[in-house]
N, C-alpha and C positions, 0 to 999 in steps of 0.2 A: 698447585698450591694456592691459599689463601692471597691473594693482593689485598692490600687495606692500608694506605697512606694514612688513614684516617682513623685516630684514637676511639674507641668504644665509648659513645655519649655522645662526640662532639661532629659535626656536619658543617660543612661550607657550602651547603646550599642554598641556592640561591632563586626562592619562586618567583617567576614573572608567569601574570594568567598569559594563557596565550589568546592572541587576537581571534575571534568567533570566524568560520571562515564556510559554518556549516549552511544549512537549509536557514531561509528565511522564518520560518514556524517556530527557529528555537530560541529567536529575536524575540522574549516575551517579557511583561512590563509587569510587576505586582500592583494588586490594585488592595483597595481595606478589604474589600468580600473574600480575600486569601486566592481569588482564582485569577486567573493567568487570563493574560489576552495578548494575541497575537498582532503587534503590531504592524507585519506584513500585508495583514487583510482589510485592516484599515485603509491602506493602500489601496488594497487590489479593488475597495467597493469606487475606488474612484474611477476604476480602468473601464472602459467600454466594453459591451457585454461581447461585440462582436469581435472586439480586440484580445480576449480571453478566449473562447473559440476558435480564435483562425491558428491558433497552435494547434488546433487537432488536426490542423490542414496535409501533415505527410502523412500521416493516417489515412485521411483520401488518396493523397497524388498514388497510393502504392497499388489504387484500385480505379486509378482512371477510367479504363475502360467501362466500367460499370454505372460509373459517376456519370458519365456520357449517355451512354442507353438512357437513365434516369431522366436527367435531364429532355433527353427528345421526347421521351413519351411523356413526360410530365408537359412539356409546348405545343404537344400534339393536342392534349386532355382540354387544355387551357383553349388551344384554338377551337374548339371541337364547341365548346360551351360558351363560348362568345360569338360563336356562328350564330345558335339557335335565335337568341334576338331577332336577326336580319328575315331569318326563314318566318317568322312569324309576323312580323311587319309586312312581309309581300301577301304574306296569306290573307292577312284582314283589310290590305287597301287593292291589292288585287284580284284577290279570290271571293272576296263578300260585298256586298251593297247593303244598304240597308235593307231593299226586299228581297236577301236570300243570295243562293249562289247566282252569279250571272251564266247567263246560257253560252255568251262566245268563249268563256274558254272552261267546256268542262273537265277536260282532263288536269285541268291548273292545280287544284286540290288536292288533286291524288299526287302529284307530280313534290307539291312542296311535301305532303306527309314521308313520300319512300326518303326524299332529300330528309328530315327529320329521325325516321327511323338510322338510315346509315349513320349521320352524325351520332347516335346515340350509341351505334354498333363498335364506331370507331371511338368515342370518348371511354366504354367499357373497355375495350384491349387494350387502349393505352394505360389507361388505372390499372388495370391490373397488372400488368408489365413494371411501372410504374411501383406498385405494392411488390411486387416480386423483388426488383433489385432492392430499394432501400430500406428493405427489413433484412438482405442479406449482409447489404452493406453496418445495418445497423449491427446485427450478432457479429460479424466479422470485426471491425474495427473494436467495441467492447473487449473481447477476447483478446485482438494485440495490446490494448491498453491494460489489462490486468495484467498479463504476461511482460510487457514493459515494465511495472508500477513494482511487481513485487519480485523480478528479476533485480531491480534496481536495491528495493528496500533489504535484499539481502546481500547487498553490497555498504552495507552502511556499517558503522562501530560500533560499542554498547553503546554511550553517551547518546546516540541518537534514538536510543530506547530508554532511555532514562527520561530524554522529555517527550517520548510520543507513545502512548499504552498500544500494545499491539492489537488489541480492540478495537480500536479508532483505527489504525490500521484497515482493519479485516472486515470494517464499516464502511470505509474507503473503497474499496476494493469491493463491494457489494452495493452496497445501496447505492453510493455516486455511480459506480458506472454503470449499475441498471438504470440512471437518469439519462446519462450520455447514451445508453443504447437508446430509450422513447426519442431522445432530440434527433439522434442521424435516422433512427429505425422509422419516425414517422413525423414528428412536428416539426422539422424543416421542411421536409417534401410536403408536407401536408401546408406549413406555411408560405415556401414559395409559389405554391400552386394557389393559394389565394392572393397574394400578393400580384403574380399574375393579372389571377383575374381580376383586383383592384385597379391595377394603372392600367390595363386591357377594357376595361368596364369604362372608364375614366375619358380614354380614347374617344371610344364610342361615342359614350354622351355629348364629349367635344362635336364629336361630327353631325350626331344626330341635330342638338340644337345646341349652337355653340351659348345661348344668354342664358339658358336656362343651367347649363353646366357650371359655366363661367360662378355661377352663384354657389352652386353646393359642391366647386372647388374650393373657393374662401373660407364656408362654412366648416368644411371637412379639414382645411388647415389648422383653424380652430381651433379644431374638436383634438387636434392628435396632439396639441404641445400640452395640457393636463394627462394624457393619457400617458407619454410618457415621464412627466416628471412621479406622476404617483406611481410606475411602474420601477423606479428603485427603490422606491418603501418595500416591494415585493421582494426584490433584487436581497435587501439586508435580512430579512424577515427570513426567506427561505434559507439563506448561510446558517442562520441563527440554529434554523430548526434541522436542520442538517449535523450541526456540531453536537446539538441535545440527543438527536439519534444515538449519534457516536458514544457519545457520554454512555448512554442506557448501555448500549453493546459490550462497550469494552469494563463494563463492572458486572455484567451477567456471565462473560469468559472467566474476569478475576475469581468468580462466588462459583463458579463449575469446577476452576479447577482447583477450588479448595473446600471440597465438599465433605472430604474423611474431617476436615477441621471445624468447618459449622455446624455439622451435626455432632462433634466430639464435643463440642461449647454449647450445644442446645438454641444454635442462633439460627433456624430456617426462619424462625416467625420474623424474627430484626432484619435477615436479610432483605426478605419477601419484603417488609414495609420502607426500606432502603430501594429496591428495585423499583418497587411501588411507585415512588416518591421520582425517580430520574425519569422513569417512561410518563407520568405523568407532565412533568418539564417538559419532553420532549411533544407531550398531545398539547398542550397547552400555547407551547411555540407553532406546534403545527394549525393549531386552531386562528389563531392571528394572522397566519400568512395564508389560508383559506379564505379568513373572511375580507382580508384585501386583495386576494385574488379576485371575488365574487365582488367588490364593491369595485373592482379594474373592470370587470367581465362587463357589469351592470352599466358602470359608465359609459363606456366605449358602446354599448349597442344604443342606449336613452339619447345618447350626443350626437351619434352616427347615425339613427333611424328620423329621430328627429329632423336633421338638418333634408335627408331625403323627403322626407314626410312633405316640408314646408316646400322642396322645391315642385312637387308634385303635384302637388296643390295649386303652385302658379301656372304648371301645366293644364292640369284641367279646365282650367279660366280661359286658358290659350286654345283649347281643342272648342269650347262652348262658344267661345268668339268668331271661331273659323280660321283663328291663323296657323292653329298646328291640326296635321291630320291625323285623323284614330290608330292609322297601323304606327306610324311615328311616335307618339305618345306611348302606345303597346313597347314598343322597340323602346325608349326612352325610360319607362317603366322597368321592363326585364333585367336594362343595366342599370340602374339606381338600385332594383333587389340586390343584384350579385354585388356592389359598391358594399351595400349595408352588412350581407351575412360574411363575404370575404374582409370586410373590414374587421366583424366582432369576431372571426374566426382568426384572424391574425392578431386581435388584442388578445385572445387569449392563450396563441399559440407564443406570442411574446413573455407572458408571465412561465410558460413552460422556459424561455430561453432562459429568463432571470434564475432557475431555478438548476438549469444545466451548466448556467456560468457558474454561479458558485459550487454544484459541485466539480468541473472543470479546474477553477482556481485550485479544491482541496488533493485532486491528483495531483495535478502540477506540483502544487509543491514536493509530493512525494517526489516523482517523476525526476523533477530537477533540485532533488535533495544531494550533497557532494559532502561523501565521506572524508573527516577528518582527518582519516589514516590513509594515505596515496601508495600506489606499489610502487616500488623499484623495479629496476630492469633486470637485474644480475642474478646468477644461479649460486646455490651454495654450490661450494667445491670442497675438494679436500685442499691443504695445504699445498703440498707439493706436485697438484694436476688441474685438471678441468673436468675430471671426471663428473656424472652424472650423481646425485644423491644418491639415485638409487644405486651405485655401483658398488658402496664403502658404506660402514657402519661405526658408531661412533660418532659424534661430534667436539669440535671444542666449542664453550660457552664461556664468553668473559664479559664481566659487570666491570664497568668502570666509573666510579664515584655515581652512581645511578640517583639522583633524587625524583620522586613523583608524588602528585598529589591528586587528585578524584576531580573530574572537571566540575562533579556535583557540591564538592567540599574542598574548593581551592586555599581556603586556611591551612586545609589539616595537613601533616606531612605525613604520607602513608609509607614512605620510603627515606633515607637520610643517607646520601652519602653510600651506600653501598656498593663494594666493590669486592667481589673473586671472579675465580677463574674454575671451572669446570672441564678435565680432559676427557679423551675422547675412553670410550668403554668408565667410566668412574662413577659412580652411587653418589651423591648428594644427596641428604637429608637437608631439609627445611625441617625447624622446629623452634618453638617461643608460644605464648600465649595468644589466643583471641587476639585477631585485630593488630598484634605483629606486621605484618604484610609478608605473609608466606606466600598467598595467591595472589597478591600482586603481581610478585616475581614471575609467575607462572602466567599472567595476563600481559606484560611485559613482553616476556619470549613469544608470546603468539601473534603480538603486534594489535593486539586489543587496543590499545594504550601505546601513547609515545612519553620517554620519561618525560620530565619537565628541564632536567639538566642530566650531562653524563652519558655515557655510550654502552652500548650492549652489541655485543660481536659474535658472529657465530664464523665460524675458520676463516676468522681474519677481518670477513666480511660486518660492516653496521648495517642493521639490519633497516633501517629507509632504505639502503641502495638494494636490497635484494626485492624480489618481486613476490608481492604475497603467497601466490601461488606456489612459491618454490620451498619458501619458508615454513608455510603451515605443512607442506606436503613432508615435509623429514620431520614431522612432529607428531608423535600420540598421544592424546590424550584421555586419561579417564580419570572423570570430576567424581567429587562427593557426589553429588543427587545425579544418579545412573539416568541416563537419558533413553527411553526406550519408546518409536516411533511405532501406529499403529500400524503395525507389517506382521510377519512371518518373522520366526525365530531367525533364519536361514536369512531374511531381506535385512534385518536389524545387525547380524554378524557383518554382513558384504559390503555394509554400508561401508566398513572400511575399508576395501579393497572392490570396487562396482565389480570387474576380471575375473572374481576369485572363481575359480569351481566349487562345488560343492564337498567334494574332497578336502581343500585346502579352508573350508567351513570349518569343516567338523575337525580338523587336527586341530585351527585355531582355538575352537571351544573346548574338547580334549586339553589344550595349553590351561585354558581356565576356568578346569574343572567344571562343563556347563553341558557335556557332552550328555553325561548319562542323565539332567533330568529332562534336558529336553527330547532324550529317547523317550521318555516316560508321559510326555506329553500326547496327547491324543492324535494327533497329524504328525508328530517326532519335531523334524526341524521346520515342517509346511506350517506348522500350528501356529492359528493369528493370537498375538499375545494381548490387544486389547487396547484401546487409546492410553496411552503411555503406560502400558506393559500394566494391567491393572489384572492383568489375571496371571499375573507373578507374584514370589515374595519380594520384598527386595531386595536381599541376597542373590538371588537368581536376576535381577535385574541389572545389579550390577556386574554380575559374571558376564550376563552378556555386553556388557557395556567394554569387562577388560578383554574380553574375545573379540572383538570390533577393535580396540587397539592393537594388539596383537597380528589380526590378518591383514593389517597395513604396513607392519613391520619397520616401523619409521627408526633413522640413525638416533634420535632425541627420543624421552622417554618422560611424560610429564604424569605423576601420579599424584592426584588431590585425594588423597583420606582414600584410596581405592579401595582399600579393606573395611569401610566404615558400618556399611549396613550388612556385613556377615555374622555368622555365630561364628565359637569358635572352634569347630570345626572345618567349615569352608574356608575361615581366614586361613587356617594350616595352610590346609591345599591349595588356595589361592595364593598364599605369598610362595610357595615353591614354584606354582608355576611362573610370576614374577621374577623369583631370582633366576630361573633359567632365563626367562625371557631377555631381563636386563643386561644377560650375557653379552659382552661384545656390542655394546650401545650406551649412550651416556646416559643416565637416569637421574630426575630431578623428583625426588618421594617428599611427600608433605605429610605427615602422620601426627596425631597426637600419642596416639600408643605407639610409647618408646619404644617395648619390645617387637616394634616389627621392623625398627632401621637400625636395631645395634650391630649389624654387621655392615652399614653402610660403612663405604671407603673414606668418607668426612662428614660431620654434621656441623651445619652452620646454624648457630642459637640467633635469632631475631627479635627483638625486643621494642616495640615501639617505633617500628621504623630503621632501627639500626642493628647492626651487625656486635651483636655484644658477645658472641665468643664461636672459637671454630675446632672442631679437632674430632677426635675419634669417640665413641662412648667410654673407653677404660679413662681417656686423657680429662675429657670434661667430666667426666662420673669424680675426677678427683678435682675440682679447681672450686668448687665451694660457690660454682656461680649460679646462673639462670638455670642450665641444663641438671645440675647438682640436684638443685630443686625440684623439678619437675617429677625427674629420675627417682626421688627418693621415696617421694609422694606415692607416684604411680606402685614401684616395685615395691616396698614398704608394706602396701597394701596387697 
């Protein structure tokens, strides 16, 4: 029966917003441009670039051994190329005079080239060894990080779709982490191995001649504190142009998948100059953070070559004088080159960092986004067991004073006060106008939404304490807009039962009526229906849809408009196979056409949020109220 303490109109609810407890990205500030900024990342340009990175660090630890090999051969590479200086320095103060080779030692020449050649033999296996792990490392880790990212994002509520386009999403999930695979796949390895040879080079010249070092180490210190302050102007720039990507992506998925609608309105040219108009943002952002990457690039080698330049030059004064010797100068030389190029190699393998950090920061946040809806631990049961859902059929359903309101439009009250009871095998009808909160209800029991006041119980059980899994799993549902994945007729039915055979396919489609056209289809049930079933009608789209509730067979029974897009024809044969279905299961039916719930066991009229009357079609058809109306309207006609 009806529970309703509470008179038709009036509510004792009571909204309080609730405290934000989601992802930091949905912490956004309105600004006059009407667009949103993320106050979290304001933050994050403050955080160090290595300090946003070393989160990808169990991402490594899960591939140590590889990390390892890398690492050696990359010390081996580095030693391999910091030899060579030494072997060339003995060649031209021991192996040459100024009149030519010296005659006591001729085999000396031959002796440093084979020592040259091998270092060469072994700096190539090791690069390449080298290049083998951290491109695997690089595809690998990418891979678990997309598989983390959107394992995660489909743990999240609507609400977290309401402020993030799934575009931006799936821009996430591509473009960022093809950045994060270049950083592991190659510009760290590629920058530690300069880096390397920077303080390895470094070394050297210490040794070679410590005055002359001493100098274009002060210089080189220099030179690096512009290098990096101007290398966060890169650091905000690439975020910038990163998010303008996103922009473009996720209004090109919006404009595809509404494409029967733009060309039904004759908007391809408005779209096109719309598209036009974001990818252009996006080159325009990208143009900026190019041209100070090139103005990083440019600095770091003019600052860095220079400062070598000059000390080289006091060298030569020094070899002209007599106090440094030619092969020392050669040796002192070789490492000042590799200083210069492993330095401008490393400034610019840093604007690559600047550019992995931010996109880094924009997984994370996915990554460590935390759904507002949490499971519980508990199983539905029956009343009087512990039985398993799947054991028993039927549910009880009770609303108790339920209020809710749209986290997007927390003024509005979408819900008031609502309160019945639902037994277990019994038909409910939902019906009221647009905007009522029929599908509330129906977002409510799935745990979409938590009310804002008031309890909702399934045998016995509120449903926080139950664990989502349990909850959604004794629930079927089929929505107005038939949802059909691009698969197999036969993969789109199973979806509701993974288990099923194909036998217990085809009774389920046989249940709703979908059987005989998908014989008729070219492959039967094999036949791929199309990215979202587009080589269906709709009616058939949704037959599959109530065939996929159906082979799940759940104790709850959620039907939004499920007859909506049939003729009427199919709806015949569709709602029979529904009333059998609902047989011996609780059924919550949403219909605007009356004549498909007049045999429900109760309907409850919904008006505004509130529960404005309850009872049978004969009982309402006479009370002169909401349903009276409807009813008159509709059958009348």
């Amino acid at each position: 029966m009806i529970s309703s303490p509470h008179a038709p109109g009036r509510s004792n609810c009571s909204i309080t917003l609730p405290q934000s407890s989601g992802p930091a990205f949905r912490q956004k500030t309105s600004q006059p441009n009407g667009k949103l900024i993320n106050t979290e990342r304001t933050t994050a340009d403050k955080t160090g670039n290595w300090a946003i990175l070393r989160q990808l660090a169990p991402y490594l630890q899960k591939y140590r051994a590889r990390v390892l090999v890398s690492l050696a051969a990359l010390l081996v590479a580095a030693a391999a190329t910091l030899a060579m200086p030494v072997a060339f320095r003995y060649l031209i103060d021991l192996g040459f005079t100024s009149g030519g080779i010296t005659g006591s030692s001729p085999g000396y020449v031959d002796t440093v080239f084979l020592a040259l050649f091998a270092l060469a033999t072994l700096l190539a296996l090791s690069t390449a060894l080298r290049f083998y792990c951290v491109s695997w490392l690089g595809d690998r880790i990418t891979a678990d990080l997309r598989n983390d990212v959107f394992s995660q994002v489909l743990t999240q509520d609507p609400q977290f779709f309401e402020d993030l386009k799934t575009g931006e999403v799936l821009s996430r999930l591509s473009a960022d982490t093809t950045l994060i695979q270049s950083l592991v796949g190659s510009s760290i390895s590629f920058g530690l191995r300069n880096a390397i040879l920077f303080v390895g080079s470094l070394i050297m010249m210490l040794i070679t001649n410590l005055q002359l070092a001493g100098i274009i180490v002060g210089l080189l210190l220099l030179v690096i504190i512009p290098i990096m302050l101007f290398g966060r102007r890169v650091r905000r720039l690439s975020r910038d142009s990163q998010d303008k990507l996103a922009d473009s992506s996720a209004m090109a998925g919006e404009i595809l998948n509404a494409m029967d609608i733009v060309q039904a309105f004759v908007r391809e040219r408005f779209e096109t100059n719309r598209y036009t108009e974001a990818t252009n943002q996006a080159f325009h952002s990208a143009i900026q953070r190019n041209k100070s990457r090139s103005i990083l690039t440019a600095m770091a080698i003019v600052l860095i070559f220079g400062a070598i330049v000059f000390v080289l030059w006091l060298g030569a004064n020094a070899v002209v004088s007599g106090s440094l010797s030619a092969g020392l100068l050669t040796q002192f030389m070789l490492y000042a080159a590799i200083v210069g190029t492993s330095g401008a190699a490393t400034a610019e393998v840093y604007s690559d960092i600047q550019r992995a950090a931010g996109a880094t920061t924009r997984l994370l946040e996915l990554l460590h986004a935390t759904p507002s809806i949490t499971s519980g631990k508990a199983a539905i049961t029956t009343a009087d067991s512990t039985q398993s859902i799947a054991d028993f059929t039927g549910a009880h359903v009770h609303f108790d004073n339920v209020c809710f309101s749209y986290p997007s439009r927390p003024q509005e009250k979408s819900l008031q006060g609502i309160s019945f009871t639902a037994n277990p095998g019994e038909t409910i009808a939902l019906v009221g106008p647009s905007g009522a909160g029929k599908t509330t209800v129906l977002q409510l029991l799935l745990r979409f939404y938590d009310p804002v006041s008031g309890v909702i119980r399934i045998n016995g059980t509120e449903l926080p304490a139950l664990s989502l899994d349990s909850l959604r799993n004794a629930i079927g549902l089929v929505s107005q807009q038939s949802v059909v994945f691009s698969a197999s007729a036969l993969d789109n039915i199973r979806y509701g039962n993974l288990s099923a055979t194909e036998e217990q396919v085809r009774l389920a489609a046989i249940d709703a009526q979908a059987d005989e056209f998908i014989r008729r289809l070219p492959d039967g049930y094999h036949t791929y229906v199309g990215e979202r079933g587009t080589r269906l009608s709709g009616g058939q789209r949704q037959r599959l849809s109530i065939a996929r509730a159906l082979l799940k067979n759940p104790p709850l029974l959620l039907l939004d408009e499920a007859t909506s897009a049939l003729d009427a024809e199919s709806e015949h044969k569709v709602q029979d196979a529904l009333e059998r279905a609902m047989s011996g299961r609780t059924t919550l039916v949403i219909a605007h056409r009356l004549a498909t719930i007049v045999n429900a066991d109760r309907i409850i009229v919904l008006d505004q949020g509130r529960l404005a009357e309850t009872g049978t079609h004969d009982q309402l058809s006479r009370n002169n109220g909401v349903y009276s109306r409807l009813a008159s309207m509709q059958f009348n006609h």
